[in-house]
N, C-alpha and C positions, 0 to 999 in steps of 0.2 A: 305335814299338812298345815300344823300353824303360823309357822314361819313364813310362808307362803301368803295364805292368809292374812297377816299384818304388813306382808309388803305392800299387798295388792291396797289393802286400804289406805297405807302412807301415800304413794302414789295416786290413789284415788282423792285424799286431802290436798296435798301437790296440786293436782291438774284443777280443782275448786278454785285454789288460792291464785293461780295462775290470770282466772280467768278473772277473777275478783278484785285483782290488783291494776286492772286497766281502766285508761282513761275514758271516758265515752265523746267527749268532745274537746275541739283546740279552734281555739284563734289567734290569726296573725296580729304581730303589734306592727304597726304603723306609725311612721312619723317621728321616728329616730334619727335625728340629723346631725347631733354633738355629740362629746361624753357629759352626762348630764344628771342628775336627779331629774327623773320625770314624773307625772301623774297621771292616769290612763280611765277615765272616766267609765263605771262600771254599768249601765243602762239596763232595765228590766227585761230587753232582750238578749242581753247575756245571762244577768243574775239569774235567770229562771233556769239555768242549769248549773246555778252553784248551792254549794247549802247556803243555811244564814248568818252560820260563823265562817263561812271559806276554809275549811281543812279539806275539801277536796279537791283543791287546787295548788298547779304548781305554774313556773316561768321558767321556761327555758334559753340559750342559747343555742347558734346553730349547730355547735359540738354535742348538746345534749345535758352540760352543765346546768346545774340548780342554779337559776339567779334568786336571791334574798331579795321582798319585796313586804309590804308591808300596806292594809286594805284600811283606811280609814275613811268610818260613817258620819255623819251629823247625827248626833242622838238629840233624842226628845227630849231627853231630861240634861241639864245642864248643872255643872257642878258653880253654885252663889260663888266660889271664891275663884271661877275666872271673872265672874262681869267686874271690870273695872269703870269708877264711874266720870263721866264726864258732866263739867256743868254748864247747868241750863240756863244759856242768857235770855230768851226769853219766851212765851209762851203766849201767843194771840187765838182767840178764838173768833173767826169772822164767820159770816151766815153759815154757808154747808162742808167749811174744812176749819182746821188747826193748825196754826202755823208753831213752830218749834225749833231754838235756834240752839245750839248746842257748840261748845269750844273746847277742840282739840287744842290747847298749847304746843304741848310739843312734837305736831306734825308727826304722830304715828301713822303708820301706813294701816290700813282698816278696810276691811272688805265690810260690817256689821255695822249697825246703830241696833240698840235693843231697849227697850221701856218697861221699867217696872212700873202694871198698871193695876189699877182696884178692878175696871167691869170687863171683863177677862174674855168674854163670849162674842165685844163687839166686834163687828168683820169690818177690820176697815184696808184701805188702798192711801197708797203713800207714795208721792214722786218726791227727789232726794234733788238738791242742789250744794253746790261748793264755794267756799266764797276766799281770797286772800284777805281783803279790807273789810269786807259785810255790806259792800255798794254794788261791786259788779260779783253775778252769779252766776254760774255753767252749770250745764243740768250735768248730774252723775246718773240719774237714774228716772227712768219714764215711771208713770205710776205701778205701780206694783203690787201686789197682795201681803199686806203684813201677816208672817206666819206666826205663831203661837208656840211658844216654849215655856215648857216647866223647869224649876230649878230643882233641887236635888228635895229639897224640904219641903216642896207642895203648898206653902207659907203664902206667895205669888209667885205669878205670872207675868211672862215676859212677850212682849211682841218686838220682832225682829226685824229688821228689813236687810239686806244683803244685796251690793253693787260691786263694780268692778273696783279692785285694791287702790286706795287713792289716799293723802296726807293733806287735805286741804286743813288749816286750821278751824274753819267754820263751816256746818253744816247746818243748810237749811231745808226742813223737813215739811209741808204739805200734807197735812192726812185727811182724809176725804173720811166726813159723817154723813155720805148717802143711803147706808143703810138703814137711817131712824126716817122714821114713818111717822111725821108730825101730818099728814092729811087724816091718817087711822087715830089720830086722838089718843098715839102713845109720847111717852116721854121722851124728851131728847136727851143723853148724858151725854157733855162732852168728852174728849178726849184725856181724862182726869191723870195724870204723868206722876208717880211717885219719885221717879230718878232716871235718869240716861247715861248710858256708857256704851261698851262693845262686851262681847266675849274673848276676851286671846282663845287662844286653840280650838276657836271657833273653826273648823277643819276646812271647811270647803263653802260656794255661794249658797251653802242652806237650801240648795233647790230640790222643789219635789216632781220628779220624775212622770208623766203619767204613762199608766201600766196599761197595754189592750186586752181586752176581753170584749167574750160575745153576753149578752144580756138577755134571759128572758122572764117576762114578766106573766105570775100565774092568776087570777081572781078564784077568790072561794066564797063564795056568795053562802053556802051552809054556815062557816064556819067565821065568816067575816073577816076576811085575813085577804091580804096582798101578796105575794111570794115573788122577791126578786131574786133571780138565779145566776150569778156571776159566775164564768166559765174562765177559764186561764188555761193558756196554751203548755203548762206548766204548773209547779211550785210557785206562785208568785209574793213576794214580799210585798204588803200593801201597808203602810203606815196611817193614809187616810181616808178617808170618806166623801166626796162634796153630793149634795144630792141639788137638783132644781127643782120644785114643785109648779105645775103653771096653775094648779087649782084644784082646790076653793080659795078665796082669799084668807080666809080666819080656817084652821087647823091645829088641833094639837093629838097625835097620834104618838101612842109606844111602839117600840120597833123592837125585834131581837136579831141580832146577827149568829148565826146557827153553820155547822157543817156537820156532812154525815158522816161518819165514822165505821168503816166495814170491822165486823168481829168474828175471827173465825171459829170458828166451837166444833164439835166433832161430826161431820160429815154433814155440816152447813154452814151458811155463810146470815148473818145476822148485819143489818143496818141498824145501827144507834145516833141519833141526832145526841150533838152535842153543843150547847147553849156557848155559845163565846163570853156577848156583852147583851147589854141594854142601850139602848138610844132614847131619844124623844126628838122628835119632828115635831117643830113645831113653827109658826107663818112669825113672829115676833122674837125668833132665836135664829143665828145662825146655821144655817146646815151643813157643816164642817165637823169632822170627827177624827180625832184621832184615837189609832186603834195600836195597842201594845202588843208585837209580836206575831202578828198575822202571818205566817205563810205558808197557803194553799193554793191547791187547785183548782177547789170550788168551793163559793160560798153564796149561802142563801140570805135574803133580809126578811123576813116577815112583818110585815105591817098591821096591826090591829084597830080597825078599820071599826068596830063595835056598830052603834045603827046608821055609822055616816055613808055615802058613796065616797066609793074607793078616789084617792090620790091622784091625780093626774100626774103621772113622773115626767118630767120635761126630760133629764139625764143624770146619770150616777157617774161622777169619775173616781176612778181609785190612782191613788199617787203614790209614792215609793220616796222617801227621802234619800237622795244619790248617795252615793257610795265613790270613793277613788282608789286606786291601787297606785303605791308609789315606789317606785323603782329606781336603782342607780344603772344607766343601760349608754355602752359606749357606742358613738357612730356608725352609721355606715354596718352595723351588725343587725344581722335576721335573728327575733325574738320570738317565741311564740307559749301563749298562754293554754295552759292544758287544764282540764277541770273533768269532774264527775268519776273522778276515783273514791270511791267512799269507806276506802283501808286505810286512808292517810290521816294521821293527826294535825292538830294546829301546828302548823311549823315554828320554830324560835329561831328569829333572825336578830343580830345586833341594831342591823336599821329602826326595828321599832321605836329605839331609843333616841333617834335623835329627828325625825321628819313630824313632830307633831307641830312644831311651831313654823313653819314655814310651806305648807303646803301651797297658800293662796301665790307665793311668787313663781312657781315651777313651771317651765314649759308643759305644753300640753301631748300625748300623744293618746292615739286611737287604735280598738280593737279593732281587726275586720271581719269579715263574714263566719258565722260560726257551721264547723265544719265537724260530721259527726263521720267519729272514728271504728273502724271494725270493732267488730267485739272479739274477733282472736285473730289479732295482727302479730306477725312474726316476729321472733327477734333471736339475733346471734346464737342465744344461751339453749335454744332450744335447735335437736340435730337437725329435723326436716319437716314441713310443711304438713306431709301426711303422717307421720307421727302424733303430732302435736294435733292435728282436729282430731286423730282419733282418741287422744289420749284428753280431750276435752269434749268429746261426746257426751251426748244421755246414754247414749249406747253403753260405754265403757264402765259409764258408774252404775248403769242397770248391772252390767254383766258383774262388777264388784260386788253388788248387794245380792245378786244370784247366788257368787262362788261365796259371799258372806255368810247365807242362810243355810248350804251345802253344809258347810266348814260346820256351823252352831250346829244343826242337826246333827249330822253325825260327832260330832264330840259332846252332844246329849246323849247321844245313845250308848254311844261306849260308857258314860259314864252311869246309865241307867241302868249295864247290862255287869257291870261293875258291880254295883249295889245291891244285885239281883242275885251277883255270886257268893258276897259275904252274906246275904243274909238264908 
């Protein structure tokens, strides 16, 4: 009877792991037209069915072969010893912008300009120009949102700006001080610039993604509290925050970013809210946030609203700093990306080793429609179709844990009936 019994269970772990070991989704890659290093742009409509380290993803060819590929992010925190520094020929302050002239020598090719600055929170917009002589200028870049990076040391602050890859010797930089509010009788600080240079292995255009989600907004007038409820079709990775206020004009509101956490305890199911961060909202700061490590499905804001009326939200977006996947993939060959195996480890490919520094030159290619995969798709190794559903049933592992309890029982009792004779 035992022998029997441990088969049934081996088998019964077998047909688990079977089931365990498959992909949930694949998408095609597009736009393979050389033999090439490519880079394949990872967007919040894929990533939401990947983890947030990517181990449960793989890249195929059309034989089935692992292709080696390697997923680099823009991270928020920047390591001081890539910014290299460029210097500042010169720095003009006219009525509502900042002009900032900056010289590349030796015609590096540069996707970045970055600033190490003292007043960290101001939100500014910046158009980019190029220049050979410093007479005639080409625009590189339409206004923009300069984004916010930290170095490794939290010491300063960096704002960024990010264009397409270009070696012009001279750039000239436009930064827009429309956010100060010289009618409300607050201060103006300029644009105050401790140094400029770029990042190297600044990976990719630093762009932040925006993520969809559905919104709904709660009032608790008992409790004086705002509740915004962000919904995601998905796990989604959110990096930031931008919120609108259209009113009051003068505000300053604490905020908490919260998710609920299901616990399961014995023969019930327990909701525990768990606090993330802290915010402040306030009408004379910025409302830009960036958030360390975010990804869910759902996430709540609460607003503490005390004896004032509630906040008038104009809109909330949440952004995702892009992600790229970069791959060596020969012409004319069918690629496809497979994800949401959650038995795989982080893979180790040789490629990681050498695509750090050059991602910004690499052709482009694209995932396509993401396409969700049976949960028990056949294959070779298994003899026939009806086999394998039944031997991946609830059924089958009911009936395991039935002949399981059989088996324990009566080898309780023999053993009880054992004990009963020596004694």
């Amino acid at each position: 009877m035992k022998p029997f019994f441990l088969s049934l269970i081996a088998v019964a772990v077998l047909s688990v792991q079977a089931v365990a070991q498959q992909f949930a989704q694949e998408m095609p890659v597009a736009g393979i037209t050389k033999d090439s290093l490519y880079k394949i742009p990872l967007n919040p409509e894929h990533k939401q069915y990947m983890k947030r380290d990517f181990h449960d993803m793989r890249v195929y060819d059309a034989s089935g072969h692992e292709v080696p590929y390697v997923v680099l992010s823009e991270p928020q925190l920047k390591s001081k010893s890539d910014f290299v520094e460029y210097k500042i020929l010169s720095v003009r302050h006219v009525s509502d912008y900042t002009e900032v002239v900056v010289h590349n020598p030796d015609r590096q090719k540069i996707s970045n300009i970055a600033f190490n600055i003292n007043n960290s929170d101001a939100y500014k917009y910046c158009s980019i120009e190029g220049s050979y002589d410093q007479k005639q200028w080409y625009s590189v870049s339409a206004g923009q949102e300069l984004s916010l990076l930290y170095n490794d040391v939290y010491t300063n602050q960096y704002k960024c700006i990010y264009f397409p890859l270009n070696d012009y010797p001279y750039f000239r930089l436009s930064i827009d001080d429309w956010h100060q509010h010289h009618h409300h009788g607050w201060e103006s600080f300029p644009f105050r610039i401790n140094s400029a240079g770029y990042f190297k292995n600044s990976v990719i255009a630093g762009k932040l993604n925006d993520v969809l989600f559905s919104k709904t907004i709660t009032e608790d007038p008992k409790a004086k509290t705002t509740t915004v409820r962000l919904l995601f079709t998905n796990n989604q990775q959110v990096d930031r925050l931008d919120f609108k206020i259209r009113a009051p004009r003068l505000y300053k509101r604490h905020a908490t970013i919260y998710v609920n956490r299901k616990h399961y305890g014995k023969g019930s199911t327990q909701t525990i809210r768990e606090n993330l961060f802290d915010l402040e909202l306030s009408s004379d700061k910025v409302l830009m946030f960036d958030l360390p490590n975010v990804n869910e499905q759902e996430l709540f804001i609460e607003i503490d609203n005390k004896d004032n009326p509630p906040l008038e939200i104009e809109s909330v977006n949440c952004k995702q700093l892009a992600s790229y996947l970069i791959a060596d993939f020969k012409g004319n060959t069918t690629y496809t990306l497979k994800c949401g195996n959650d038995s795989l480890k982080v893979p180790e490919y040789d490629l990681g080793s050498f695509v750090s520094q050059i991602p910004q030159l690499l052709p482009e290619a694209q995932l396509g429609a993401v396409k969700v995969l049976p949960k028990q798709a056949a294959t070779p190794a298994q003899k026939t179709e009806k086999e394998k559903t039944f031997f991946e049933s609830p059924e089958f592992l009911w009936l395991c844990l039935g002949v399981g309890c059989i088996v324990i029982f009566l080898f309780s009792r023999s053993l009880l009936k054992e004990v009963g004779k020596k004694e």
